[in-house]
C-alpha positions, 0 to 999 in steps of 0.5 A, spaced: 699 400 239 704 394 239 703 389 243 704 381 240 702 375 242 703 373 249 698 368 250 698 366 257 695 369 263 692 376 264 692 378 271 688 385 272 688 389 278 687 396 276 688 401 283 693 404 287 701 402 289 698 398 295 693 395 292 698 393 287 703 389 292 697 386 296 696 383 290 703 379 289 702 372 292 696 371 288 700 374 281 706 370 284 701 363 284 698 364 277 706 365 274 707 358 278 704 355 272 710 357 268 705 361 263 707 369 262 703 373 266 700 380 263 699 385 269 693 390 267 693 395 272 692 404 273 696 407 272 696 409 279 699 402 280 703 402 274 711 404 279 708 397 284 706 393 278 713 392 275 717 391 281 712 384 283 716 378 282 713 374 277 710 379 272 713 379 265 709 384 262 705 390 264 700 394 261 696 401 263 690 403 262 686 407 267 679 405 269 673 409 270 669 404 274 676 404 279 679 410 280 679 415 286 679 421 281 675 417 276 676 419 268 670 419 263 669 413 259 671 414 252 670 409 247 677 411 244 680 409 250 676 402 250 678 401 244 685 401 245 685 397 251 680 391 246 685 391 242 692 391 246 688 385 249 686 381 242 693 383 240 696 379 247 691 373 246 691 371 253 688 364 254 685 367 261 685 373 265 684 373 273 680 380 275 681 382 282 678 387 287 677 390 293 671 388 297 667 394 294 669 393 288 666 390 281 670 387 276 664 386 271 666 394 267 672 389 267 670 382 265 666 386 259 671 389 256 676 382 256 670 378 253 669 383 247 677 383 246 676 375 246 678 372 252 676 366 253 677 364 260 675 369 266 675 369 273 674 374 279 669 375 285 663 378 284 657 379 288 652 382 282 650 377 277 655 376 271 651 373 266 656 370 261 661 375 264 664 370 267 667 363 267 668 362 275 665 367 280 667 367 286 665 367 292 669 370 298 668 372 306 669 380 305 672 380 313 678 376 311 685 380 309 687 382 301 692 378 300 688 372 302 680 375 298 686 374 292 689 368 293 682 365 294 680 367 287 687 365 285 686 358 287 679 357 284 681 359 278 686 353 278 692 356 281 696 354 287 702 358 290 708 353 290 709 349 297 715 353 297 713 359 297 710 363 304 705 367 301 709 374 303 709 381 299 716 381 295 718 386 290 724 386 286 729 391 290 734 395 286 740 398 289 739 405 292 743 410 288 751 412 290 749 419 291 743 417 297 745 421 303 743 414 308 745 414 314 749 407 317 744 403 318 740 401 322 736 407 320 729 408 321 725 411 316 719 416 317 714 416 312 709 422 313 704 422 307 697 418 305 694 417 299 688 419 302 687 425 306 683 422 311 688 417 312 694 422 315 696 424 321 697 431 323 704 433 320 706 437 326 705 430 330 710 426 325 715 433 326 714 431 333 716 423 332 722 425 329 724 430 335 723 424 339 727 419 336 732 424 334 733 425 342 733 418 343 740 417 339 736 414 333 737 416 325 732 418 321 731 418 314 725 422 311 720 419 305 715 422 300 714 424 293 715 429 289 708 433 291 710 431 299 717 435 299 714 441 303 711 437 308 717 432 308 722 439 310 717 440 315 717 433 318 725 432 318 726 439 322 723 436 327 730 432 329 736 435 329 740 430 324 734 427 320 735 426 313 730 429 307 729 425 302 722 428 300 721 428 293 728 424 291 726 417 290 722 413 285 718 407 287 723 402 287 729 407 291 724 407 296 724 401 296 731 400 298 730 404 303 725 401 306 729 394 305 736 398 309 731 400 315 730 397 321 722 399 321 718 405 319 713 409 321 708 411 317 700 412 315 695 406 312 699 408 305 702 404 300 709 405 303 706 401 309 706 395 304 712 397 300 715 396 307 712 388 308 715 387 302 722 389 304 720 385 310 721 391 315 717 392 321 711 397 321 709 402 326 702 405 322 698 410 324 692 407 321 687 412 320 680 405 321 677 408 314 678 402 311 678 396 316 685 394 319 683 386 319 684 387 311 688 392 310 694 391 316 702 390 315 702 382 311 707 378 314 711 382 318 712 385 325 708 391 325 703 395 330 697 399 328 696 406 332 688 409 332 683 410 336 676 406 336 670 411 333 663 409 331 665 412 324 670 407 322 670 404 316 667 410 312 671 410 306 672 418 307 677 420 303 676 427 307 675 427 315 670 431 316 671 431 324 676 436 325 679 433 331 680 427 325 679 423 332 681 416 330 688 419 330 687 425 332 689 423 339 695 418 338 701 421 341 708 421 338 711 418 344 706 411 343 709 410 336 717 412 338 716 406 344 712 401 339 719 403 334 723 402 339 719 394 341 720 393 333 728 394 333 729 391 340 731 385 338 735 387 332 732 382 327 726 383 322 722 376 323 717 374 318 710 373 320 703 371 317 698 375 317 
């Protein structure tokens, strides 16, 4: 452990790179104050966290009660995350969740580290958990469920800021192969599988595009570079860059790209923070009113099921019907609507 003492206000959100940047506005309204900020998050999160704006410190640890794929619960581990928060003394922490999850396994470990102050939106009664519990409409996007709990924990974005997602954005690396821009960028990978189209429909995308004159550039992680190689050969001229970008490159790209296809992932917020415009294939396992594109131009791909909202990560439709049954064709028109006016507009909400 070497964390000094940083006082100031420890902002908490402990999941994956999207939930991460949503999350942005309400940090951005907690550094207003002039405090230092402490992000906490999973290391899942952790390429997203130091990319927001207003975060001058951050520090990992995993939470079992969080995460996808959750560890066991150590003491060991508890321990040196009391300790790393004792050792930073902040004056309050701010916790914040998605609407299915609790930040009271959070809130307990804080207070026994000694924080003094904390806040987070919380349907189960928190004892003395809590110093401010919120309440909260769960219908309502991410980016407002956070900054609802920021501002009742007594912290207002500036009149000057507009409430988008923003990331600090690094040049891309010389040796990136990118077309002229404009480009548009396919993305065909999802953190979840049941949120992914079928490759052969993003492979067929890019055909489309590539014969309507269109240069693509192809994204994805490390693990993604089969399906990024399969996507690309759609199109004669596309670009593959599976598997060579970190999180801040693909921000750049998305940032030289005048609007990107991809799934209801964490690149899709990735884009709105660079202000590209969306085309999201967005599989409705998770509500699109509170997970859509935040404050730019974007339209969203699927087709109403009865099984919506499922919060599957496994489809066990084989069909996968909500997006199943978008047509490649539909994406590649709404990429030309996006790209029509030849500027990126910013939008709320």
């Amino acid at each position: 452990m070497n964390v000094k003492a940083h006082g100031g206000v420890l902002a908490v959100r402990q999941d994956s790179l999207g939930d991460v940047l949503v999350t942005g506005p309400a940090i951005r309204a907690l550094a207003a104050t002039g405090e230092p900020v402490t992000l906490l998050c999973g290391p899942r999160g952790e390429a997203a966290a130091r990319l927001l704006p207003g975060v001058d410190r951050v520090l990992v640890h995993p939470a079992p009660w969080i995460e996808a794929d959750p560890p066991d619960v150590r003491a060991e581990e508890c321990g040196e995350l009391l300790g790393e928060v004792a050792a930073l003394a902040p004056t309050e922490a701010v916790i914040f969740t998605s609407f299915h999850q609790s930040p009271l396994p959070t809130a307990l470990l804080l207070r026994l580290a000694g924080v003094p102050r904390i806040s987070a939106i919380s349907v189960d009664y928190p004892g003395s958990l809590l110093d401010v519990r919120h309440a909260v409409d769960d219908e309502i996007h991410e980016v407002d469920r956070a900054l609802s709990l920021a501002e009742a924990a007594g912290h207002l974005l500036p009149a000057d800021d507009p409430g988008r997602l923003a990331v600090l954005t690094p040049e891309p690396p010389r040796a990136l192969a990118l077309p002229a821009r404009p480009y548009l960028v396919v993305h065909p990978g999802a953190s979840v599988p049941a949120r992914a189209w079928q490759p052969e429909r993003w492979s067929e995308l890019v055909g489309i595009l590539a014969w309507r004159g269109r240069q693509v550039v192809v994204t994805g992680a490390r693990h993604e570079k089969e399906l990024t190689a399969r996507v690309a050969a759609g199109g004669s001229g596309a670009i593959d860059l599976g598997g060579q970008l970190d999180f801040g490159e693909l921000a750049a790209v998305l940032d030289g790209a005048a609007a990107v296809a991809v799934a209801n992932t964490g690149p899709a917020h990735l884009a709105a923070a660079v202000g590209t415009p969306v085309a999201s294939v967005f599989a409705p396992t998770v509500p699109p009113r509170r997970w859509r594109p935040w404050g730019v131009p974007h339209e969203l791909h699927y087709v109403e099921t009865p099984c919506a909202g499922c919060r599957a990560t496994h489809c066990p439709v084989p069909t996968h019907p909500c997006v199943g049954q978008v047509e490649p064709i539909e994406v590649a028109d709404t990429l030309d609507r996006l790209t029509a006016a030849g500027q990126r507009e910013e939008v709320r909400g």
